[in-house]
C-alpha positions as CSV (number, residue, x, y, z in Angstrom):
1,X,-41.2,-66.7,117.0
2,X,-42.6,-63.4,115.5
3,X,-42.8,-61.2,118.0
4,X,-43.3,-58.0,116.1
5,X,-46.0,-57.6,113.2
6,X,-43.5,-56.4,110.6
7,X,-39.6,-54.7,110.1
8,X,-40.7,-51.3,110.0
9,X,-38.5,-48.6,112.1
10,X,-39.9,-46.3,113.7
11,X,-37.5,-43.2,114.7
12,X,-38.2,-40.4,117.2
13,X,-36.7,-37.3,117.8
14,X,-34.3,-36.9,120.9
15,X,-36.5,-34.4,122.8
16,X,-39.1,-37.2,122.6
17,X,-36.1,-39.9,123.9
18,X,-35.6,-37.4,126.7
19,X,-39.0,-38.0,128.2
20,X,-38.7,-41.7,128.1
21,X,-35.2,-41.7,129.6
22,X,-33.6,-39.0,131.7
23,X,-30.1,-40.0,129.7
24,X,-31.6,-41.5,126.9
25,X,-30.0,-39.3,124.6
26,X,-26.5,-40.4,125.5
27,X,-26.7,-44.2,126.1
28,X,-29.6,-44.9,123.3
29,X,-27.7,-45.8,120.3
30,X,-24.0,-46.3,122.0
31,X,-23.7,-49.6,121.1
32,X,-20.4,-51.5,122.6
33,X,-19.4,-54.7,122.5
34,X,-16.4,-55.4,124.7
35,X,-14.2,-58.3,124.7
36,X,-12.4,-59.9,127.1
37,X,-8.7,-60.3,125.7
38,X,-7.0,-59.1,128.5
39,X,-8.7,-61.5,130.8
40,X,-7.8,-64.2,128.7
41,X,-4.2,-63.6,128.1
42,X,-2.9,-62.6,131.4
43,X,-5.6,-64.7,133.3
44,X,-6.3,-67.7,131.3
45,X,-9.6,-66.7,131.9
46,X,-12.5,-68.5,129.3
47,X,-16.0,-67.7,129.4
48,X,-17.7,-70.7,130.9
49,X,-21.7,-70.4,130.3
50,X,-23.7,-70.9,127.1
51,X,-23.6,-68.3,124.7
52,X,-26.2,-65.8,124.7
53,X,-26.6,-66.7,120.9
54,X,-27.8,-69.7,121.5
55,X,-29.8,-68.6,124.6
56,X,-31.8,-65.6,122.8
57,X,-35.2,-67.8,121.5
58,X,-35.5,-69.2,125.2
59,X,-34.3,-65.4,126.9
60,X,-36.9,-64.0,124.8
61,X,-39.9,-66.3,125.0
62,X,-39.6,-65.9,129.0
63,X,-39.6,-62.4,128.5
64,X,-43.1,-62.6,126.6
65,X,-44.5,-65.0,128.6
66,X,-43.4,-62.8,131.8
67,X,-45.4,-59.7,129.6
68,X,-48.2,-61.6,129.1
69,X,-48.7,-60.9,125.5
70,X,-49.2,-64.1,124.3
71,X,-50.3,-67.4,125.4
72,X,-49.3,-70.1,126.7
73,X,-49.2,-73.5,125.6
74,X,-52.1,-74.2,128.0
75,X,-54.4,-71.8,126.7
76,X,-54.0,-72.9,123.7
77,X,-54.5,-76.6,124.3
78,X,-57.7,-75.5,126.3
79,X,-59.6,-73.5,123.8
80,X,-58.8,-70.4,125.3
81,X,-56.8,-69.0,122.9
C-alpha cells in the first residue's frame, strides 16, 4: 500500500507546530516506547492480543478507507474509479 507519493520530509518550524497543537512543541517528537518488565516479572503478566506489527497494513487501510481518500474495492470493480 502506498499511501504517500514519495519519502520526502517535510520539516516546520515550532511556532508553526504551535498553531497546529497547543503542546505540540513538547509531545511532537518525544518518542517513548515503554515496556512492560515489571508487569511481567512480579505479575506474570503477558501481553495477550496480536501485535500491532502485524496489525499496521489492516489498522492503516481502515484508517484510509474511514478518510475517504481512496477507493474501495467496489468502486473499482464498478468503473467508478
Amino acid at each position: 500500500m502506498k499511501l504517500l507519493p514519495n519519502d520526502d520530509v517535510k520539516s516546520i518550524t515550532v511556532e508553526e507546530v504551535k498553531k497546529i497543537h497547543p503542546v505540540g512543541e513538547v509531545i511532537w517528537g518525544a518518542s517513548s516506547r515503554g515496556r512492560a518488565s515489571r508487569a511481567r516479572k512480579e505479575l506474570g503478566w503477558e501481553p495477550a492480543g496480536e501485535s500491532i506489527d502485524n496489525s499496521m497494513t489492516e489498522l492503516l487501510e481502515k484508517e484510509v478507507k474511514s478518510l475517504d481518500t481512496t477507493p474501495g474495492h467496489a468502486a473499482v470493480a464498478a468503473g467508478d474509479a
